[in-house]
C-alpha positions in Angstrom: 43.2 58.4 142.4 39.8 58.3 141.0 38.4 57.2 144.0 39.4 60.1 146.1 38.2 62.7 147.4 38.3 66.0 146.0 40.0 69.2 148.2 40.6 72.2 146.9 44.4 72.5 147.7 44.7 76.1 148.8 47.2 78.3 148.4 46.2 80.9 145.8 47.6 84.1 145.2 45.9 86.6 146.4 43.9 89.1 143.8 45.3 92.3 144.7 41.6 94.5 145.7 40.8 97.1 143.8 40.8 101.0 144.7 38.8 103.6 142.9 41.5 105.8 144.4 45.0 106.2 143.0 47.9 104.2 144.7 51.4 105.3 144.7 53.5 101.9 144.9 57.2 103.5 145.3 59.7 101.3 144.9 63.5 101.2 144.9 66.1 99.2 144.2 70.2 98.7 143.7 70.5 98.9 139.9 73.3 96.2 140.4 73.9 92.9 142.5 76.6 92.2 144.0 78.7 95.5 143.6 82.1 94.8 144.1 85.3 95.9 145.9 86.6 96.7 142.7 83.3 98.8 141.6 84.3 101.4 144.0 85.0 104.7 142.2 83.0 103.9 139.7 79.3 105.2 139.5 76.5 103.1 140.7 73.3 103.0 140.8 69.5 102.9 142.7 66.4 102.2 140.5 63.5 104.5 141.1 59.9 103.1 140.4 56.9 105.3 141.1 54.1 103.5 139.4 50.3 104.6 140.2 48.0 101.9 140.5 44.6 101.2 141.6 45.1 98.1 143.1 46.3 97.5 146.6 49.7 95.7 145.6 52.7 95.5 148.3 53.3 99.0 149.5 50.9 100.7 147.3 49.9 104.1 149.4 47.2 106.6 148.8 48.6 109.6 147.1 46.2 112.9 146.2 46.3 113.6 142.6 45.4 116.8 140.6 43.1 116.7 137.7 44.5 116.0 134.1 47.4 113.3 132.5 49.9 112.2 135.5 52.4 114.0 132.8 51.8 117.7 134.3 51.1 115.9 138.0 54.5 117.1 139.1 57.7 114.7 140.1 58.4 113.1 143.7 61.8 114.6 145.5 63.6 111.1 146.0 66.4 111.0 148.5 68.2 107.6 148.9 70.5 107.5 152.1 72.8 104.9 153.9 72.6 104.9 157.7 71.1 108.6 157.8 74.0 109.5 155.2 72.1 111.1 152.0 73.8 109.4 149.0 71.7 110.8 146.2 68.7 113.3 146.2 66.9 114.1 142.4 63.2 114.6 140.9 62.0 111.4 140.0 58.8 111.4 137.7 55.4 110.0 138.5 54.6 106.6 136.7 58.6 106.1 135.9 59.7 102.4 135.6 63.4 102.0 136.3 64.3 105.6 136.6 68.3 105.2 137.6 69.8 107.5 139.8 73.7 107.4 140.2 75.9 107.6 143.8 79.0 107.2 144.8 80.4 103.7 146.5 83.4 106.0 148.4 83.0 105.2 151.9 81.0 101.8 152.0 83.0 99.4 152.8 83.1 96.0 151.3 81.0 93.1 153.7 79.6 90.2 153.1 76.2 91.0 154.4 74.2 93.5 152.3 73.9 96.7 153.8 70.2 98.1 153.8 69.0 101.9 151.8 66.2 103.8 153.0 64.1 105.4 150.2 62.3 108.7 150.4 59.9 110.5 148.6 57.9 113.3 149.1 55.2 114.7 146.7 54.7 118.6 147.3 51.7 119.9 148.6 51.4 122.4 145.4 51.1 119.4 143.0 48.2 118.0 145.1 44.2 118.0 144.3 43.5 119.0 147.8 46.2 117.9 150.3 47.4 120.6 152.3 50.8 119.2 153.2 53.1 117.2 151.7 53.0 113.6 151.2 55.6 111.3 151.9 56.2 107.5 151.0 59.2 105.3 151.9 60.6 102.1 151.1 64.0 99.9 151.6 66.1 97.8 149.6 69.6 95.5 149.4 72.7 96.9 148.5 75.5 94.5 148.0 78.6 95.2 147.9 81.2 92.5 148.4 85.0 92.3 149.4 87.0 90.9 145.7 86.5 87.2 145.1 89.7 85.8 145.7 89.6 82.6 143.9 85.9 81.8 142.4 84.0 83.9 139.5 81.0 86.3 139.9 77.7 86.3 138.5 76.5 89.6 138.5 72.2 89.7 138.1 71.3 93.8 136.0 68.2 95.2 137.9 67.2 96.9 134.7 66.9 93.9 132.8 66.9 91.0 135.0 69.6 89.8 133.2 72.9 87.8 134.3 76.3 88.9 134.0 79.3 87.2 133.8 83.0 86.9 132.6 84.0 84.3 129.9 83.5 80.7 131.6 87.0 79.5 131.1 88.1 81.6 133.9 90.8 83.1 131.6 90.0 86.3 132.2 87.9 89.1 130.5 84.9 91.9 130.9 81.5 91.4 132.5 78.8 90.7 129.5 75.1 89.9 129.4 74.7 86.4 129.3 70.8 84.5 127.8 71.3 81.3 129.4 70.4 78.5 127.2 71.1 74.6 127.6 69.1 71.9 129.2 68.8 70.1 132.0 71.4 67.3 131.3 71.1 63.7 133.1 74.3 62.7 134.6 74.7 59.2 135.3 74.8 57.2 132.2 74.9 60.0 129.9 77.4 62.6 131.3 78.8 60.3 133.0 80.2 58.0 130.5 80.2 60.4 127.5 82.4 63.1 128.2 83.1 64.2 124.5 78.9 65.3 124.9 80.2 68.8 126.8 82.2 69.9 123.3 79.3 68.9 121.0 76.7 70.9 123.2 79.3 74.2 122.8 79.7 73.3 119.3 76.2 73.6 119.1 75.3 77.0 120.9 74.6 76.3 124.2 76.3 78.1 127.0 74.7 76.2 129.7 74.8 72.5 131.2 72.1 72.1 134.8 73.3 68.7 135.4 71.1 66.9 136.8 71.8 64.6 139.9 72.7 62.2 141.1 76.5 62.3 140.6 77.2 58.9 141.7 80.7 58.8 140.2 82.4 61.9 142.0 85.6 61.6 139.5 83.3 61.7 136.4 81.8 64.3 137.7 84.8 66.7 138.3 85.7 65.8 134.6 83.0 66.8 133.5 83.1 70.4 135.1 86.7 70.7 133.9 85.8 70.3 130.7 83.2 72.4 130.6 85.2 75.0 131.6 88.0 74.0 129.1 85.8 75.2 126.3 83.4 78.1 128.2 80.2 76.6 129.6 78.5 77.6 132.5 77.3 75.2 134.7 73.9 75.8 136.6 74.5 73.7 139.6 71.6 71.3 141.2 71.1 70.4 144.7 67.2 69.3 144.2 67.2 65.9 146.1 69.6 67.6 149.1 68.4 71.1 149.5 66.6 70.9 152.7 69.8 69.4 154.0 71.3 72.5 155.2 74.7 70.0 156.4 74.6 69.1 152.2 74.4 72.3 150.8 77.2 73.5 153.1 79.3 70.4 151.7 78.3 71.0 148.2 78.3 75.0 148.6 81.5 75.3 149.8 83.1 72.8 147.4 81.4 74.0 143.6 81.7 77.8 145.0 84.9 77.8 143.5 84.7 77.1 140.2 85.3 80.0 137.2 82.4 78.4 135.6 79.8 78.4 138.1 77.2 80.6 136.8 74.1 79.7 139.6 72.8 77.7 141.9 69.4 75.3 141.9 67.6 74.5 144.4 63.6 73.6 144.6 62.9 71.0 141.6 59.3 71.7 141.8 59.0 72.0 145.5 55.3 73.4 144.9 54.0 70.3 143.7 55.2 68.0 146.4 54.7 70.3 149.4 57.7 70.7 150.7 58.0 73.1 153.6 56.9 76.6 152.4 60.0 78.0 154.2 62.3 75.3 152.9 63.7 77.4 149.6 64.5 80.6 152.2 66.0 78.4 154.3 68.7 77.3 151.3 68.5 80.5 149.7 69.7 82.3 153.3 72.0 79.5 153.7 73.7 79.8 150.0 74.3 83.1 150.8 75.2 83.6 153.9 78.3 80.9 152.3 78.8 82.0 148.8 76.9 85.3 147.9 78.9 86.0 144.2 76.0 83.5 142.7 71.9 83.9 142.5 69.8 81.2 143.2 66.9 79.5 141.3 64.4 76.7 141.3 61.3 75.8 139.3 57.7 75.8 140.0 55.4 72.9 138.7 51.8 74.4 140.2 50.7 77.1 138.0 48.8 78.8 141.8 50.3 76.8 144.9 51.7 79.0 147.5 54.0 80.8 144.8 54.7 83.8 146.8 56.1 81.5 149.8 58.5 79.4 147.3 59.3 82.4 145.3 60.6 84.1 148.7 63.5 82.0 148.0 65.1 82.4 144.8 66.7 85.0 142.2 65.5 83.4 139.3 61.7 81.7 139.5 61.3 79.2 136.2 58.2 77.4 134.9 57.5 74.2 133.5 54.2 74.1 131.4 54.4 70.9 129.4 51.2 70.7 126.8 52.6 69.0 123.6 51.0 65.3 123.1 49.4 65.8 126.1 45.6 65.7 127.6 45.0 68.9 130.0 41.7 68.0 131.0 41.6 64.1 131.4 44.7 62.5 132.6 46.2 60.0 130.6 48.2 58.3 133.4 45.4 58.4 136.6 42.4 58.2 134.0 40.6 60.9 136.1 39.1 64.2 134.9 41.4 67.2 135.7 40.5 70.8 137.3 41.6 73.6 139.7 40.9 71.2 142.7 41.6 67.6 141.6 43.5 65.5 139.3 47.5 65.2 137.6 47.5 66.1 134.0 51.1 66.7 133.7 50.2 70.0 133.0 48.9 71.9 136.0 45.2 73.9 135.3 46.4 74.2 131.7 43.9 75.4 129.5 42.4 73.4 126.0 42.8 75.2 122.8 39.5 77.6 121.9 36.4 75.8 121.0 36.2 75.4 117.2 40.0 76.5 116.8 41.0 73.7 114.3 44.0 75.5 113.5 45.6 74.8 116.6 45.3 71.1 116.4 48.6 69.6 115.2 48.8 67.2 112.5 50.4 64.1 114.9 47.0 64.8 116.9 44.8 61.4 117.8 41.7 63.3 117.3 38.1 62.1 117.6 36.0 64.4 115.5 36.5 67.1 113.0 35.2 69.8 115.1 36.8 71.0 117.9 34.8 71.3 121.2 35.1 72.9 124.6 37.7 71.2 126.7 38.9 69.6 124.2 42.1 68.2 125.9 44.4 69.5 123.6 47.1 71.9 125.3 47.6 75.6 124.4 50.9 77.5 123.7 49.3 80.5 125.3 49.3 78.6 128.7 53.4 78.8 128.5 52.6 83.1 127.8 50.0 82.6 130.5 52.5 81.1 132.7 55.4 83.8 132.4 53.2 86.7 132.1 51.9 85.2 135.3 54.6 85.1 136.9 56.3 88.4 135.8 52.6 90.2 136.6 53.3 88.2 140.7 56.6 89.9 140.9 55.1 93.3 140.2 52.1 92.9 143.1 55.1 91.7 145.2 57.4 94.4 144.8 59.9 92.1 143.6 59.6 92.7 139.8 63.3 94.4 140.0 65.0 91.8 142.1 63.8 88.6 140.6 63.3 87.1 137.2 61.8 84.6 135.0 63.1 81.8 132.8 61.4 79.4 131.1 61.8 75.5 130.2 60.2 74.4 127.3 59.0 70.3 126.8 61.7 68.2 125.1 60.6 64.7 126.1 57.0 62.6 125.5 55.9 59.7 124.5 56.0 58.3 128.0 53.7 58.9 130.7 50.7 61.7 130.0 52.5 62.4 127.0 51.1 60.2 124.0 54.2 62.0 121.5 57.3 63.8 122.1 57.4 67.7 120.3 58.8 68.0 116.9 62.1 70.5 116.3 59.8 73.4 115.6 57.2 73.1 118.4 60.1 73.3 120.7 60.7 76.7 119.1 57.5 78.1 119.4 57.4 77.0 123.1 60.9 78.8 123.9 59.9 81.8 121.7 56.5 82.1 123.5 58.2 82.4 127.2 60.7 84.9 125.6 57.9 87.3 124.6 56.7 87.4 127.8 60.2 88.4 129.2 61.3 85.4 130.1 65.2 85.7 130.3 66.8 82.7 130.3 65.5 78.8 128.3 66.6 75.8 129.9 64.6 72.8 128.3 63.8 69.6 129.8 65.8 66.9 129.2 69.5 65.6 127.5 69.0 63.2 125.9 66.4 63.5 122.6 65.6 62.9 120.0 67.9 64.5 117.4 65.6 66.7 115.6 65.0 68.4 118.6 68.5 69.1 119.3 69.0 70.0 116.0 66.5 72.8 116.5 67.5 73.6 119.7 71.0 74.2 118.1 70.0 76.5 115.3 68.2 78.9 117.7 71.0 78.8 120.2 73.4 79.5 117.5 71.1 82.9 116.3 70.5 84.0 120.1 73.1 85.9 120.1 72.1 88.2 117.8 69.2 88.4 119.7 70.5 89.5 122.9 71.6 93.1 122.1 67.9 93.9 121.9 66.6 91.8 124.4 69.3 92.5 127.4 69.5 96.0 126.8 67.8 98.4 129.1 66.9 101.1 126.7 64.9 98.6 125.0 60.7 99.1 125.1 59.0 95.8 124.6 55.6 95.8 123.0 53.6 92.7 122.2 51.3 91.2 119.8 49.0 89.1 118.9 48.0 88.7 115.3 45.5 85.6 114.5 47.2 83.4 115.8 51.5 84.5 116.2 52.6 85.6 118.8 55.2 88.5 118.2 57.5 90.7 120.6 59.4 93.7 119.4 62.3 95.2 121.1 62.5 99.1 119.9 66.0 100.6 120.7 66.7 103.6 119.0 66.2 103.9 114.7 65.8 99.5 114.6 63.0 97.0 116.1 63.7 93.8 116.6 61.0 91.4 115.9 60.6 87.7 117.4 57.3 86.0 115.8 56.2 82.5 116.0 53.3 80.9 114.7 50.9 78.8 117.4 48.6 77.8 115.1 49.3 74.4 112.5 48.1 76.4 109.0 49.7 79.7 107.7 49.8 82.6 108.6 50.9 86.6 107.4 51.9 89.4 109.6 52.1 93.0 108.0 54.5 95.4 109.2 51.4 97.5 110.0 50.3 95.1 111.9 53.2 96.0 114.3 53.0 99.6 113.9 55.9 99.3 111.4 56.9 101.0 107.9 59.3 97.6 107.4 61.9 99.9 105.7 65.5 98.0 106.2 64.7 94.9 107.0 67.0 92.0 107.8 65.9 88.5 108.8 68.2 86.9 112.1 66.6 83.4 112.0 63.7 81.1 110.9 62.2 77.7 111.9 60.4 76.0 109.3 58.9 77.5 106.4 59.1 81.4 106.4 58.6 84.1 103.6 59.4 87.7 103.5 57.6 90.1 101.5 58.0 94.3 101.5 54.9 94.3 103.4 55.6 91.7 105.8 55.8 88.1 106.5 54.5 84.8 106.2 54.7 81.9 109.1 53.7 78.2 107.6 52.6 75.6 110.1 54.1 76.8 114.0 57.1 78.3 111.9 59.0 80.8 113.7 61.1 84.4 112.4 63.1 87.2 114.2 63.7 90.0 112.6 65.5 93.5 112.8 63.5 96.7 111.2 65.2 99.8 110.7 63.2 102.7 110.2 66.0 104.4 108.7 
């Protein structure tokens, strides 16, 4: 490799320009997906967004402002109609982020093609600086609503949230919940395979999700496997990854894993970003899985942290990254023994981002390290690039118009010591890596890989076990997310009502106190949900040792 030449790869997002105008980006979309047969009589829903910007993101229009806060700007009159029949009309604010508006499903009959709403909105003349008539923005958006599975379950995907929904995975019956997807990718031959007892220790220990990961080589192993998985309530994130440009495969493999109670989604692109493939090869598959199935979302990962995203995000629900730093060199690889930058090179970790010049505190004790002060590209791979990465991601969404209708998950390094990774992480680094996607709203954690090394496992299994308690806050759409950075933890808060939950982990290898204050908290009931490595509480606050990790509920009552 070091021999040749370099070319800047291409591909790059486009930086949305910048307006010293205001933009109204009006935005809508189904507050639900799939609807269902069954819905129908029951109240659903269209999201309202009305953000304005000055940046020219997808759809963003000019839109004539008075002076003074956008509070006393005056509201848009939304009207949201079906094939020129008006199903809702209401006063939407200016700036409002998921503003739901409620219809009725009578009348719309049940298809398996999504049926298409047409989004109005008109700001009045009076409200304007100068415009003498009125000024009017539209948009479109999906509305699924599908005839009553006969015989498979139905993952239902929240707008609001992002998040999944589905009944208990024994296929026993029961209600719709929220699920948090966590369990890793899980090799199948030789592991799975041969060891089917691994399914009821994995529930045992908190997961609720097995993506197997291909090849399934023995066919009647592999049906044993998604039995059993379904015996005790797993989901199972299906894989097509070496197959999924093979539309006669995924019609095979579609039509026969559709079935299953368990089935929570499908997977597509294994990092098609970082070998090329086809940027129309994940629509292709996604159009396809659909035009088949349609009760599941789709997903894939992405390994190139700028590389054509928009093209390979076109085709998927759910986009995940993969930023693995730990034990690793982001600036010189160790495997092609060539410098790595924006244009050339493989670090394992694409244009991830050394720790801070001087920042000792982020160097981790198992660190080979040649001198006791820190420099400039130093090698040694940042936590904030898996923050980086999400907040990325989530920020892509928003320029796309896609923030409601796709989200993010995140899977967190649980392998090394082979290839550019000189160690594998320790039980609580994998924490802070899962902990730092979720403050960025990722929503679900799927770690690579099963097998490892026990201690990881083990730590895996303890925050599995307390993520539960986690997702009431974190799923629910009344929820406002704030985040925070204090030295050197990172910290989200969910605030829902008279309690705050609080989800803090430590980046940096010395510790380190937070204050309530700090948060813009009086800490007055507090009770602690979980902890990874060495945490304190005090009245005042809290204290993180070496990349220690805490959540937290505060009640200000």
């Amino acid at each position: 490799m070091s021999s040749q030449p370099v070319v800047p790869p291409g591909g790059n997002f486009p930086v949305a320009a910048v307006s010293k105008d205001p933009l109204l980006a009006f935005r809508c979309a189904a507050a639900m997906k799939p609807y269902l047969e069954e819905d129908v009589g029951t109240p659903a829903g269209v999201l309202i967004d009305s953000p304005v910007v000055y940046s020219e993101i997808v759809g963003a229009q000019p839109i004539d402002l008075p002076a003074g806060p956008l509070s006393s700007a005056g509201q848009l009159d939304v009207t949201v109609s079906l094939n020129g029949m008006t199903l809702v009309n209401a006063l939407v604010p200016l700036n409002a982020s998921a503003y739901e508006l409620s219809f009725s499903l009578d009348g719309i009959a049940p298809q398996m093609t999504p049926y298409n709403l047409s989004c109005e909105a008109t700001y009045p003349a009076s409200n304007a600086a100068s415009s003498s008539s009125p000024q009017t923005y539209s948009t479109s958006a999906a509305l699924s609503v599908l005839p009553n599975p006969t015989n498979s379950s139905v993952t239902k995907m929240d707008m609001r949230t992002g998040a999944l929904l589905a009944k208990p995975a024994t296929g026993l019956g029961g209600e719709y919940e929220p699920i948090f997807p966590i369990g890793f990718y899980t090799i199948f031959d030789g592991y799975l395979s041969t060891n089917l007892s691994a399914v009821d220790t994995l529930k045992n220990q908190g997961f609720n999700i097995i993506h197997i990961v291909p090849t399934f080589d023995n066919m009647t192993a592999f049906e044993m496997v998604l039995d059993r998985m379904q015996e005790v309530g797993m989901y199972l994130m299906y894989d097509m990854r070496f197959t999924y440009m093979n539309n006669t495969s995924v019609m095979e493999q579609v039509n026969s894993i559709k079935y299953r109670p368990n089935l929570l989604l499908w997977y597509t692109g294994d990092e098609p970003d970082g070998t090329s493939d086809p940027l129309n090869a994940t629509s292709i598959a996604y159009d396809l899985i659909y035009s088949l199935d349609g009760y599941h979302p789709v997903s894939l990962v992405l390994n190139c942290q700028d590389y054509e995203w928009a093209s390979y995000t076109a085709g998927t629900d759910i986009v995940m990254q993969d930023v693995y730093m730990i034990g690793n060199n982001v600036t010189w690889s160790n495997e092609w023994n060539t410098t790595c930058t924006p244009d050339y090179g493989d670090c394992g970790c694409d244009n991830c981002f050394s720790i801070p010049a001087g920042d000792s505190a982020a160097v981790s004790p198992n660190s080979t390290y040649y001198g006791s002060t820190v420099p400039a590209n130093s090698g040694i791979g940042s936590y904030f690039d898996v923050s980086d990465r999400v907040s990325s991601f989530k920020n892509r969404l928003e320029v796309m118009g896609w923030e409601r209708t796709k989200a993010v998950w995140t899977v967190p390094q649980a392998f090394g010591s082979a290839e550019y990774w000189m160690r594998t992480p320790t039980g609580e680094e994998w924490v802070v890596q899962s902990i730092m996607g979720i403050n960025q709203g990722a929503l679900g954690v799927v770690p690579w890989v099963d097998p490892n090394p026990e201690y990881i496992k083990m730590a895996a299994s303890a925050f599995a076990l307390s993520l539960p308690k986690f997702t009431p806050y974190i799923l629910n759409a009344a929820s406002v997310r704030s985040n925070y950075l204090v030295g050197g933890v990172d910290i989200a808060t969910w605030a829902a009502g008279s309690e705050t939950f609080v989800l803090a982990t430590n980046t940096d290898y010395v510790t380190s106190k937070v204050t309530w204050k700090d948060l813009g908290l009086h800490g007055g009931g507090v009770e602690t949900m979980y902890m990874s490595g060495s945490v304190k509480t005090t009245g005042s606050g809290f204290t993180l040792d070496s990349v220690a990790s805490a959540a937290f509920v505060v009640s200000s009552t």
